[in-house]
C-alpha positions in Angstrom: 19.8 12.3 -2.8 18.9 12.5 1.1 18.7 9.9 3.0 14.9 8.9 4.5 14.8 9.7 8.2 14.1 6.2 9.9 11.7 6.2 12.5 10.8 3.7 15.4 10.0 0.1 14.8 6.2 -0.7 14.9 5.7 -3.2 17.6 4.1 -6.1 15.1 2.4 -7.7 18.4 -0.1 -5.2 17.9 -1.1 -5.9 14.4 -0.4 -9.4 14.6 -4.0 -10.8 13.2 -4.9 -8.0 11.0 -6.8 -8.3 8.2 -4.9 -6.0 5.5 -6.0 -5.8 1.7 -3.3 -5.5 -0.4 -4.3 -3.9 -3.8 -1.8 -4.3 -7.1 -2.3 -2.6 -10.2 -0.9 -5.2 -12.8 0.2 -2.9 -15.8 3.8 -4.2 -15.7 3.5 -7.4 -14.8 7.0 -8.1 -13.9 7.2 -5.1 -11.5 4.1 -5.7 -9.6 5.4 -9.3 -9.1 8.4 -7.5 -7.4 6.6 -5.0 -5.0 3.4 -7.8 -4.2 7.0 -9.7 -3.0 7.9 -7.5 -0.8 4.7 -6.3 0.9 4.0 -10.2 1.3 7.0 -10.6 3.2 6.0 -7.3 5.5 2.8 -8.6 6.4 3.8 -12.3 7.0 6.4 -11.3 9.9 3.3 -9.0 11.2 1.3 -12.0 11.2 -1.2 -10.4 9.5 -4.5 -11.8 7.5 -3.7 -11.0 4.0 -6.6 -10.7 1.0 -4.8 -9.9 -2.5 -7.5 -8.0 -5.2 -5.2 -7.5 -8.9 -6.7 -4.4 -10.9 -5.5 -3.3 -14.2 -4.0 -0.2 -13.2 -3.0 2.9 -10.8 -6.6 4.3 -11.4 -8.5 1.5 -10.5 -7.1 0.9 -7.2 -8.8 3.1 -4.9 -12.4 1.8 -6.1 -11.4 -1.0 -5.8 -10.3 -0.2 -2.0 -13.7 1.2 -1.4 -15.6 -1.7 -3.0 -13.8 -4.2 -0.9 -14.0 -2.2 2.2 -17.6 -2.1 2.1 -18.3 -5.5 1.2 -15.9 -6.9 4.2 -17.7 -3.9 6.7 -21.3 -6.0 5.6 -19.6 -9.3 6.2 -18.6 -8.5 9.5 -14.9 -9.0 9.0 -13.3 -5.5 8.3 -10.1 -4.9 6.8 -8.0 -2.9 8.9 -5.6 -1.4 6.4 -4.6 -1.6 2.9 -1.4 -1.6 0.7 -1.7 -0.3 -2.7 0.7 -1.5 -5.1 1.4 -0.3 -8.8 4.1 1.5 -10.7 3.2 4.8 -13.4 5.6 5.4 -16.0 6.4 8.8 -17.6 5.5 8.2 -21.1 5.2 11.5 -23.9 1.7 12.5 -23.0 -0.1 13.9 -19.6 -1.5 10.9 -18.9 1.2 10.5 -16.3 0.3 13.5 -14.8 -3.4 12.9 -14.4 -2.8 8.8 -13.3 -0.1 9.6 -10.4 -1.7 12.6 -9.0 -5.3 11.1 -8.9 -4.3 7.6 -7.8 -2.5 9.6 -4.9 -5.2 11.9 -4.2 -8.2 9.5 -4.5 -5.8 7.0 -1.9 -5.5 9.9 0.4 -9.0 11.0 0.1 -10.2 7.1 0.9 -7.5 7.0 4.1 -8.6 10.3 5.7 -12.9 9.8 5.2 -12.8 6.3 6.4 -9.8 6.7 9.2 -8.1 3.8 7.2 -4.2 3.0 7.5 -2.9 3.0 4.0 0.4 2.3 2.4 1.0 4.0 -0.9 3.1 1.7 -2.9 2.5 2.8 -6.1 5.8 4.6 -7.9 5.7 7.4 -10.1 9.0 7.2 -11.7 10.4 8.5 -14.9 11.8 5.1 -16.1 11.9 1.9 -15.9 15.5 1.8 -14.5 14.3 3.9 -11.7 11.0 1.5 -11.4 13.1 -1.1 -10.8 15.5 0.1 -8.4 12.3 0.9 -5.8 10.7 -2.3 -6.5 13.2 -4.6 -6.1 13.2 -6.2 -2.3 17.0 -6.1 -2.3 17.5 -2.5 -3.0 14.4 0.3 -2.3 11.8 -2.6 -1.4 9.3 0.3 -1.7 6.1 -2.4 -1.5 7.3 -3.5 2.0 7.4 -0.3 2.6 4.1 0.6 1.9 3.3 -2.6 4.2 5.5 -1.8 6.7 3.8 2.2 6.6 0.2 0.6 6.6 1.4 -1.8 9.6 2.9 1.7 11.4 -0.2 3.3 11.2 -2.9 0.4 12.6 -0.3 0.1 15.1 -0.9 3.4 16.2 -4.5 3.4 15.8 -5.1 0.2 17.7 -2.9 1.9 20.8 -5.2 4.8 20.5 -8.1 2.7 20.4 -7.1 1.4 24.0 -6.6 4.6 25.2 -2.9 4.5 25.3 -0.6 6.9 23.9 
């Protein structure tokens, strides 16, 4: 397997008071606990607000992403990115199929139309063994990840806002 190619640091001063939505899918318990561990610790050394919404599954997250944007847009306290958090399973049916690709698509669709920095935390793996492996914090971490990508991007975004580059 290749390795990832690491890129720069985000610099967490500027995200430091963000208000980021984390999103978990709770179909396997055990695993979410695992990944909502590790994007917790990823936003805590950022400093940033954190809300926490728990949906059943992979599908349900990006509604859930839209409903709470638009409720916190009204309230006058917007979230500024979102981490969604969930694993999908190969199982003996298409169902896999359908739930990985439109969670993925409906999170990309969400992050694009509302200019929204979004981690994608949720694994599409073919077992458990390998769901385990990304979760874990002390191997893959792949939910601080999805923090830590969410964090990248507002970083960015923020910079732009000011009219730096």
């Amino acid at each position: 397997m290749a390795g990832a190619r690491q890129s720069a640091s985000t610099d967490l001063g500027l995200v430091a008071g963000a208000r980021v939505l984390i999103v978990e899918a709770r179909y396997y318990d055990e695993l979410a606990d695992e990944l909502l561990k590790g994007a917790q610790a990823a936003l805590e050394a950022a400093k940033a607000r954190v809300d926490l919404l728990t949906v059943p599954g992979a599908l349900e997250i990006p509604s859930m992403i839209a409903i709470a944007c638009d409720a916190a847009e009204k309230s006058g306290d917007p979230i500024e990115a979102v981490v969604a958090l969930g694993c999908v399973i190969r199982g003996e049916t298409t169902h896999y199929e359908i739930v990985s690709g439109e969670s993925s698509r409906a999170l990309m669709d969400l992050s694009v139309a509302r200019a929204l920095p979004l981690g994608n935390g949720i694994l599409t793996v073919e077992n458990e063994d390998q769901a385990w492996a990304r979760a874990r914090v002390a191997e893959q971490n792949k939910g601080g990840g999805a923090a830590d990508a969410a964090l990248a991007v507002l970083a960015i975004k923020r910079r732009l806002a000011k009219g730096a580059r």
